[in-house]
Residue frames relative to the residue before (quaternion, step in Angstrom):
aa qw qx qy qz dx dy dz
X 1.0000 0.0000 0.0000 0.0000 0.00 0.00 0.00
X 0.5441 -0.6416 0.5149 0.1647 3.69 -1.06 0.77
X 0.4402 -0.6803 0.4038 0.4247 3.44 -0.65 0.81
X 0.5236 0.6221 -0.4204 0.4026 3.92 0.68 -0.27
X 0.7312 -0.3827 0.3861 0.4120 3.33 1.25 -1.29
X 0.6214 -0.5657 0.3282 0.4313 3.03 -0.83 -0.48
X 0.0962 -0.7760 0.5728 0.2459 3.93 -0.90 0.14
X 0.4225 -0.6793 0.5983 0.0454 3.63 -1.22 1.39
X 0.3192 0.7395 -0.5743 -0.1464 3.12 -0.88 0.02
X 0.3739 -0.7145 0.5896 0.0451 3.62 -0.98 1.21
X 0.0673 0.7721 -0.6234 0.1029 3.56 -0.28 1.15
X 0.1164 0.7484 -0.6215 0.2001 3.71 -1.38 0.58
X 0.7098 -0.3993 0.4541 0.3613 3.10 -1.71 0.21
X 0.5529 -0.3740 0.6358 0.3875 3.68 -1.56 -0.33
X 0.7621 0.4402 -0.1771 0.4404 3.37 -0.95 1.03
X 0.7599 0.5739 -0.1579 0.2614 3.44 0.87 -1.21
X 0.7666 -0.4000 0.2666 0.4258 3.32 1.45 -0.38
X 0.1999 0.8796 -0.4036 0.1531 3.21 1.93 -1.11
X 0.9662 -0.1768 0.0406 0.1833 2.56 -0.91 -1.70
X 0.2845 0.6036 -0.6390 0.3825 3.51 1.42 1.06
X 0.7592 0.4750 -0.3000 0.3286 3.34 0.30 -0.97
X 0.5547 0.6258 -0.2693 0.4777 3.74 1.11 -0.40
X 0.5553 0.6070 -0.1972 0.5331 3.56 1.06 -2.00
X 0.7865 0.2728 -0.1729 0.5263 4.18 0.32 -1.10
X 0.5035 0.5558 -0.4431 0.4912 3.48 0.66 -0.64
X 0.5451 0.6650 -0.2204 0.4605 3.85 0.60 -1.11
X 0.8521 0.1470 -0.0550 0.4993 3.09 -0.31 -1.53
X 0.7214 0.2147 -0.4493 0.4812 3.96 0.07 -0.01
X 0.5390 0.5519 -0.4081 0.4883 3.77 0.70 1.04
X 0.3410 -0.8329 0.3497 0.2601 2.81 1.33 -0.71
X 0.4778 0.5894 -0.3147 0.5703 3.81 1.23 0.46
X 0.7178 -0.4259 0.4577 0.3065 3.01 -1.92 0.99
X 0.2438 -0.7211 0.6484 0.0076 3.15 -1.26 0.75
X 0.1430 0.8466 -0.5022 0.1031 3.96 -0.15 1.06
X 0.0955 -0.6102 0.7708 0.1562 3.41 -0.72 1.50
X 0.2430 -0.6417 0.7028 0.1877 2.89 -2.05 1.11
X 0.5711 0.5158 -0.5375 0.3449 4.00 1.14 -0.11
X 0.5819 0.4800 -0.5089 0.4148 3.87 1.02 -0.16
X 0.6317 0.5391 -0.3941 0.3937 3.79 0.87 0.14
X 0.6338 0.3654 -0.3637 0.5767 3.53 1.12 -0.59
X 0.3851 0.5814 -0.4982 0.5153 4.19 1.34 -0.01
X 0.8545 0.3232 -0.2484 0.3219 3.47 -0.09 -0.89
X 0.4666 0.6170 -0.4028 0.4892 3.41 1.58 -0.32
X 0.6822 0.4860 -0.2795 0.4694 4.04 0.95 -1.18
X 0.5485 0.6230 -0.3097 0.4638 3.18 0.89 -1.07
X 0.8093 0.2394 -0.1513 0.5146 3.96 -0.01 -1.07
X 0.5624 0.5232 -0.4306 0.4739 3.63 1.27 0.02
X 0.5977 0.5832 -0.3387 0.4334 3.47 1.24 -0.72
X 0.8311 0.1838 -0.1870 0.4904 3.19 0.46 -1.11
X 0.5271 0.4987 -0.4477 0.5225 3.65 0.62 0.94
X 0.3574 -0.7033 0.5298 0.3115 3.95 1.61 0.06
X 0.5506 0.5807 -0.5730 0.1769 2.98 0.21 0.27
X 0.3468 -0.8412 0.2429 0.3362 3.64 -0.83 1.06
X 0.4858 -0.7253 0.3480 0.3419 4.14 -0.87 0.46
X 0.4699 0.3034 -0.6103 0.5610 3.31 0.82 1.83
X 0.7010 0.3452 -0.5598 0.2756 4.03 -0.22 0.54
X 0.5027 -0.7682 0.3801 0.1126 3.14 -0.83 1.29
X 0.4678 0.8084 -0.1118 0.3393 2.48 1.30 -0.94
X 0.7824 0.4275 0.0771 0.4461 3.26 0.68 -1.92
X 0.6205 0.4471 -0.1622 0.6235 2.83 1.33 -1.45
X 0.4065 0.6669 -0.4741 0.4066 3.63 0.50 -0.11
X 0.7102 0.6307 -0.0375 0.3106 2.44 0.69 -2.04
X 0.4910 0.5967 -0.1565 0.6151 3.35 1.16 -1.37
X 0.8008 0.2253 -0.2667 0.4866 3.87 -0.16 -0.91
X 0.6669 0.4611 -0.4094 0.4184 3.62 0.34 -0.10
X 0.7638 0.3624 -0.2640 0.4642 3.41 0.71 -0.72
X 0.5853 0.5112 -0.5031 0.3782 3.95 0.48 -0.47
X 0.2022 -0.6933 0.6376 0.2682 3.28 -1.24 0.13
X 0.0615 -0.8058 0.5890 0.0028 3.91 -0.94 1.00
X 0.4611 -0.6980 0.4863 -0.2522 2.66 -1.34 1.88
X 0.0289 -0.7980 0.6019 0.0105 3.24 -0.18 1.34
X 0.2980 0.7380 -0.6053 0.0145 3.85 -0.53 -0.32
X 0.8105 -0.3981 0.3844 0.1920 3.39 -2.06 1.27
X 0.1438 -0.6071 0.7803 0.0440 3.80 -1.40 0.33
X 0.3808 -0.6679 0.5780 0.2736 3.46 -0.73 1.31
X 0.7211 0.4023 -0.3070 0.4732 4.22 1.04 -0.47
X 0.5123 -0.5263 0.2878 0.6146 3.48 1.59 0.33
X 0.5932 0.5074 -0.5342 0.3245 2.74 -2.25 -0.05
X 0.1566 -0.6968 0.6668 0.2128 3.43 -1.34 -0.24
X 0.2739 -0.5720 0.6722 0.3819 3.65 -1.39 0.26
X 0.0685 -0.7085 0.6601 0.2402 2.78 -2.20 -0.28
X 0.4116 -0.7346 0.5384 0.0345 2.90 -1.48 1.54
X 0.0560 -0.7942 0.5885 0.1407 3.41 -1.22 0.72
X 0.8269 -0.0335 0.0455 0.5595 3.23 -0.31 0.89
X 0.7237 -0.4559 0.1796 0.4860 3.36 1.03 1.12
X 0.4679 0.7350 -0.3216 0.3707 3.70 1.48 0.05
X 0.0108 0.7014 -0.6280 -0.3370 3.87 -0.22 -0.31
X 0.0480 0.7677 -0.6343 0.0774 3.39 -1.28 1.18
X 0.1388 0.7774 -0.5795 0.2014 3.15 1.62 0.78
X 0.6227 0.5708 -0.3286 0.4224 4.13 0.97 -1.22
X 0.5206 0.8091 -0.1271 0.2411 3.14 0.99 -1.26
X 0.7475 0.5040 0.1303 0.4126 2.81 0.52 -2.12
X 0.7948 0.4046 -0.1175 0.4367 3.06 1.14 -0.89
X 0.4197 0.6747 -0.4644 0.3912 3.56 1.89 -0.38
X 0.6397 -0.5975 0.3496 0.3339 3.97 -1.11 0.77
X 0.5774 0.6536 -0.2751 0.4048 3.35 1.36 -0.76
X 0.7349 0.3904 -0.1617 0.5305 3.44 1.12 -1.31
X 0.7130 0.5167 -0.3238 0.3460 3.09 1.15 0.43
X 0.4397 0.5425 -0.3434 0.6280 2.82 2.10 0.02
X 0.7496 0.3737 -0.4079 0.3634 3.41 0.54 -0.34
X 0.5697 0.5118 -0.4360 0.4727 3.63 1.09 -0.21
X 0.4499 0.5129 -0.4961 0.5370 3.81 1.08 -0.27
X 0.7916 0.2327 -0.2570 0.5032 3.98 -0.54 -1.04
X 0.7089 0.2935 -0.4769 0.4288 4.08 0.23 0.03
X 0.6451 0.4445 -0.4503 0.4282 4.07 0.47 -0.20
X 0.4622 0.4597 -0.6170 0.4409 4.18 1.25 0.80
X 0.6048 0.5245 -0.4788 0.3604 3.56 0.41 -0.21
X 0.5318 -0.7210 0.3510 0.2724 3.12 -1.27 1.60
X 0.5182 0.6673 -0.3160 0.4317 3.35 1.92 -1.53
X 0.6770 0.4231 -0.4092 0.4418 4.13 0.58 -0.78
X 0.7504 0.4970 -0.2667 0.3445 3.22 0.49 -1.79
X 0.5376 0.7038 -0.2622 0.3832 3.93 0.90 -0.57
X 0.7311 0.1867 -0.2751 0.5957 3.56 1.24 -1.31
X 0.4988 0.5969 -0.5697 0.2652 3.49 0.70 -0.54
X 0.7249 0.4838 -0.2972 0.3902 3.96 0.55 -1.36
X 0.5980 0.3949 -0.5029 0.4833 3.70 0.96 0.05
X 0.4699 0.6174 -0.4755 0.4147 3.47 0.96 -0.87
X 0.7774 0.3701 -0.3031 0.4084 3.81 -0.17 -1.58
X 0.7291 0.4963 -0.3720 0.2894 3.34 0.78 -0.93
X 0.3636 0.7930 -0.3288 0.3616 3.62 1.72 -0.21
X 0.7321 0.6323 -0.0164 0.2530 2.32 0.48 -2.07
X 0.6544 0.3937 0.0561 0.6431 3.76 1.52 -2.38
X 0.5308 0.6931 -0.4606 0.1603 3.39 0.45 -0.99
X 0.7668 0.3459 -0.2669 0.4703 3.90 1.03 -0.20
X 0.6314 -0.4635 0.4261 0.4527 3.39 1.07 0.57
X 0.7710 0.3570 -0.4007 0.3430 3.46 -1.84 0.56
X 0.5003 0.7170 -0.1976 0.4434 3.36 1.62 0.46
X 0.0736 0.7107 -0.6944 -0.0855 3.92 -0.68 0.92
X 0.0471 0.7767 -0.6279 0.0188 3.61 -1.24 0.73
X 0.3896 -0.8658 0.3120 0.0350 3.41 -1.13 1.05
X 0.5719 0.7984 -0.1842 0.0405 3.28 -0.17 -0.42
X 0.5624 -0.2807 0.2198 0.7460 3.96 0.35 -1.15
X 0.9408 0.0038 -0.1094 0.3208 3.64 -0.09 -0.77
X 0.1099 -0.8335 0.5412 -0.0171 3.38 0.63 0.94
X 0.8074 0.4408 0.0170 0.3920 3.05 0.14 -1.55
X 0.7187 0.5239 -0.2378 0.3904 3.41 1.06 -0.91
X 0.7854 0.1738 0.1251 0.5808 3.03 1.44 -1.71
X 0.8083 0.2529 -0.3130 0.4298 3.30 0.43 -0.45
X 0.7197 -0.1741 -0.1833 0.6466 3.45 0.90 0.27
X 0.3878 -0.6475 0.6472 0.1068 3.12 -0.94 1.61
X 0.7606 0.4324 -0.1504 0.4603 3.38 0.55 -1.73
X 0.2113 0.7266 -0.6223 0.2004 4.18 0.86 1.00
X 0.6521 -0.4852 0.4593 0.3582 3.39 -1.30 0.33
X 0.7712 -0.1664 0.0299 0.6137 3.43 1.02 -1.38
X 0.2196 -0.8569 0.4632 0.0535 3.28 -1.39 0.26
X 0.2480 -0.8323 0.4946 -0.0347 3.60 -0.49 1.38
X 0.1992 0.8177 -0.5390 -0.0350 2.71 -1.17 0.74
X 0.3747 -0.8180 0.4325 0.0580 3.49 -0.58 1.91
X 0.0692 0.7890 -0.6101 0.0219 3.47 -1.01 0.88
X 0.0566 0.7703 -0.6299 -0.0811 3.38 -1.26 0.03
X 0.6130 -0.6238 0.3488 0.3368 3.62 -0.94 0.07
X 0.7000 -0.5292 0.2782 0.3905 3.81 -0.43 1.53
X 0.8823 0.2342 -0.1833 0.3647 3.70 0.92 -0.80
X 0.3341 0.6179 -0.3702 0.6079 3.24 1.95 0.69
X 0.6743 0.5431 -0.1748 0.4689 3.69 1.11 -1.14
X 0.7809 0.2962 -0.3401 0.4322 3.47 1.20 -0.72
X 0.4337 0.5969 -0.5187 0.4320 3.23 1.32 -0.74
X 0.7622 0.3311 -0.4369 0.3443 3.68 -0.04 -0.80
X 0.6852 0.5172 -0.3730 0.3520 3.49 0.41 -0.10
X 0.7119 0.3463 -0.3977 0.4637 3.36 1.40 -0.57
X 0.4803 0.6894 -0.4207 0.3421 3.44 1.17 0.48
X 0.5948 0.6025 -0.2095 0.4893 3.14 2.06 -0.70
X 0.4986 0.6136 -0.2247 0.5695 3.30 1.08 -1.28
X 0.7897 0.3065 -0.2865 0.4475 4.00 -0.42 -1.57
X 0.5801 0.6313 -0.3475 0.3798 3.71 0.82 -0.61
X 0.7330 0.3292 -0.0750 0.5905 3.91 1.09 -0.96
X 0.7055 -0.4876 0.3763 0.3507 3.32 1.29 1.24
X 0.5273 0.6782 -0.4130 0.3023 3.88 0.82 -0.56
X 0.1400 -0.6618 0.6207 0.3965 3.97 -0.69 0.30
X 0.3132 -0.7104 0.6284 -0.0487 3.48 -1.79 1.10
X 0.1241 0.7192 -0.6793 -0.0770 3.70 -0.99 0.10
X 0.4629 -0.5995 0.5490 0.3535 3.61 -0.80 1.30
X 0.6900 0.5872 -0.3021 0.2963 3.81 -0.18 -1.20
X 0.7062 0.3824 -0.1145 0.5848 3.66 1.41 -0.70
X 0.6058 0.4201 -0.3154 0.5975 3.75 1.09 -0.49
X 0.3644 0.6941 -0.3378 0.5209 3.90 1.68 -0.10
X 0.7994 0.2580 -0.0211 0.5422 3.24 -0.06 -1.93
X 0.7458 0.3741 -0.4477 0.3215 3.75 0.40 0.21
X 0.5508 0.6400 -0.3406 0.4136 3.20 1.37 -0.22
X 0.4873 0.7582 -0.1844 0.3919 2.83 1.63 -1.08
X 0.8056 0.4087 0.0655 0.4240 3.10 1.02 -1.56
X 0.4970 0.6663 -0.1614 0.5320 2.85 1.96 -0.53
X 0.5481 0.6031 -0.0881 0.5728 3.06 1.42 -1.44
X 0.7666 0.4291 -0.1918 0.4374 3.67 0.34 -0.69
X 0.4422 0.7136 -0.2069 0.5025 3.08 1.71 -1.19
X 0.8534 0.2625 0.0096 0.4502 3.23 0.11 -1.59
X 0.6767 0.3604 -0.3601 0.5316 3.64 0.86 0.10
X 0.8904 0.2550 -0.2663 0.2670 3.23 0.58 0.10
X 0.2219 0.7830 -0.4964 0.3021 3.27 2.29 0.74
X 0.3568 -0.6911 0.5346 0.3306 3.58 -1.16 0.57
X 0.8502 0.1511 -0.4340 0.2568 3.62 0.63 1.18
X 0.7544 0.2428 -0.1939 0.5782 2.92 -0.77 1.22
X 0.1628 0.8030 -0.5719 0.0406 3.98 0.69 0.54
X 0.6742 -0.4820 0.4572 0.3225 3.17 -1.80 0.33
X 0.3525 0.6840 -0.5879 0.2494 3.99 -0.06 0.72
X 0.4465 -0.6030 0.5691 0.3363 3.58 -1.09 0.35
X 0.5208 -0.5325 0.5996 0.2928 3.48 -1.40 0.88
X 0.4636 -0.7155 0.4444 0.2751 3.33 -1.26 1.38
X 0.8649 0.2207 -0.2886 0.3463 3.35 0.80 0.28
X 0.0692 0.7899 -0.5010 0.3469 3.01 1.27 2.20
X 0.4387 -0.5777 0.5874 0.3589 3.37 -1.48 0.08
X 0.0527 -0.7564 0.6224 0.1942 3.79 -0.40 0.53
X 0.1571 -0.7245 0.6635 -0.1006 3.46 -1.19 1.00
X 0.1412 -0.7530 0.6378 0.0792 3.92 -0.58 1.66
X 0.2264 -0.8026 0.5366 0.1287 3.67 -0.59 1.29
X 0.3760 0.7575 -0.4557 0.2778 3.48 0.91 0.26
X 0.7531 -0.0175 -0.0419 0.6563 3.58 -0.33 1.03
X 0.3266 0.6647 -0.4349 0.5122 3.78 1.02 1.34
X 0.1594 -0.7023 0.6434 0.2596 3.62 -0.20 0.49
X 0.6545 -0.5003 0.3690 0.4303 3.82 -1.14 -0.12
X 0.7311 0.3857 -0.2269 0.5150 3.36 1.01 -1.54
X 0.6088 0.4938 -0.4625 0.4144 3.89 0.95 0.39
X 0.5919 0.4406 -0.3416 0.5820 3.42 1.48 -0.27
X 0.4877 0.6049 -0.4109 0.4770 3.81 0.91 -0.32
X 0.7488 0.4724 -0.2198 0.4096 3.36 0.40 -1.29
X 0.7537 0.3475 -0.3222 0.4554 3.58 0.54 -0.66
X 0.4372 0.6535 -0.3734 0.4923 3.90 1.48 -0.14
X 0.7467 0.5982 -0.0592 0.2847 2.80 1.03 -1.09
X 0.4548 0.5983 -0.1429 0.6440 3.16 2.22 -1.06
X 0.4271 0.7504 -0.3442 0.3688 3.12 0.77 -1.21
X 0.9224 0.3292 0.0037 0.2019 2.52 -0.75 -2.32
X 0.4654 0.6971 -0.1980 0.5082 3.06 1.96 -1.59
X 0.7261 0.4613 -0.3486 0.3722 3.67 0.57 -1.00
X 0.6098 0.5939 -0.1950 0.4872 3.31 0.89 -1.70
X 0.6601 0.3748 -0.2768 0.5893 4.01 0.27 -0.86
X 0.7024 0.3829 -0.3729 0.4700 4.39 0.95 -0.34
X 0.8519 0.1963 -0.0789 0.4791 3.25 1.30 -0.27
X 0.0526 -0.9329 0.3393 0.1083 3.46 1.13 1.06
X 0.2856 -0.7049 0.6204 0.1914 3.89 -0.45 0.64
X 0.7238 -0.3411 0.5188 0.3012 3.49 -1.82 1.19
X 0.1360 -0.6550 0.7188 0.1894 3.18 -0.90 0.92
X 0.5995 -0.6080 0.4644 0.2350 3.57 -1.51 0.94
X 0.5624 -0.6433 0.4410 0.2745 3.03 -1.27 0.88
């Protein structure tokens, strides 16, 4: 364990639970709380509206080195995020810019600075962070590790439940077939794929309330912090 604490990381599909459960886990620990998929969001986002397209690496590289990203508190919770002094916390979250942060975070040139970026950020412990590879790559060596799943049509319903809620129009049958695809996307880029670290906790949240998947994260964590293990050389 790090003198800061401990670092979590909670990896998973789109869809799975991520980052309600991560966001609280955080705060009744007490520790920084870092979505890294709102970071590969904000990379698509400013690629989008710079044309730039989401197969040159290159560019998009370019894009992740140079934005600066901003996490910061909501006295009613939550956090915004800021890009380069921007709030695009709204942004980020439209369905489009999330397809495009899916197909720009396969590029090695994006996916490379982001993980020094997160690892900046956690590197002293006291830290939960989400996303596709927590655990695998950016910190292999976490204290603990999660990994949330559910089934593709448990995953969209929740999303088109998210979407119809903020006024968005939604079709369950298409938030299906992108997730789908999303899913494929991300297991089978050649860096860094979606796979749980072989020594993750895997957890199916289907028919899971959040605060019942919260709670057993939570045991977890409670143990590990009662009984700290040598951190590895």
């Amino acid at each position: 364990m790090r003198t800061g604490g401990l670092i979590v990381a909670i990896d998973g599909p789109a869809g799975a639970g991520k980052s309600t459960v991560a966001r609280e886990l955080a705060r009744r620990l007490g520790y920084i709380y870092v979505d890294t998929g709102a970071m590969y969001r904000v990379v698509g986002l400013v690629a989008r509206e710079r044309g730039i397209a989401s197969d040159d690496g290159p560019r998009l590289g370019g894009v992740a080195a140079g934005v600066q990203i901003r996490f910061e508190g909501r006295p009613e919770g939550g956090q915004s995020v800021f890009a380069d002094g921007r709030d695009v916390t709204a942004a980020i979250r439209e369905q489009q810019i999330g397809e495009w942060a899916s197909k720009v975070s396969t590029q090695s040139e994006v996916r490379t600075r982001m993980v020094a970026a997160q690892r900046r950020i956690a590197e002293q412990g006291g830290a939960v962070l989400e996303g596709r590879d927590i655990g695998t790559v950016v910190f292999p060596d976490a204290d603990l590790k999660f990994y949330l799943d559910a089934s593709a049509h448990e995953r969209a319903e929740r999303r088109y439940r998210e979407l119809r809620s903020r006024g968005e129009a939604a079709a369950l049958d298409e938030i299906v077939a992108e997730i789908e695809e999303r899913d494929r996307r991300d297991q089978s880029r050649a860096h860094s794929p979606l796979r749980p670290a072989p020594d993750a906790v895997v957890l199916d949240t289907t028919r899971r309330s959040a605060e019942e998947v919260l709670a057993m994260l939570l045991e977890r964590c409670r143990e590990r912090l009662a009984n700290p293990e040598p951190q590895k050389p």
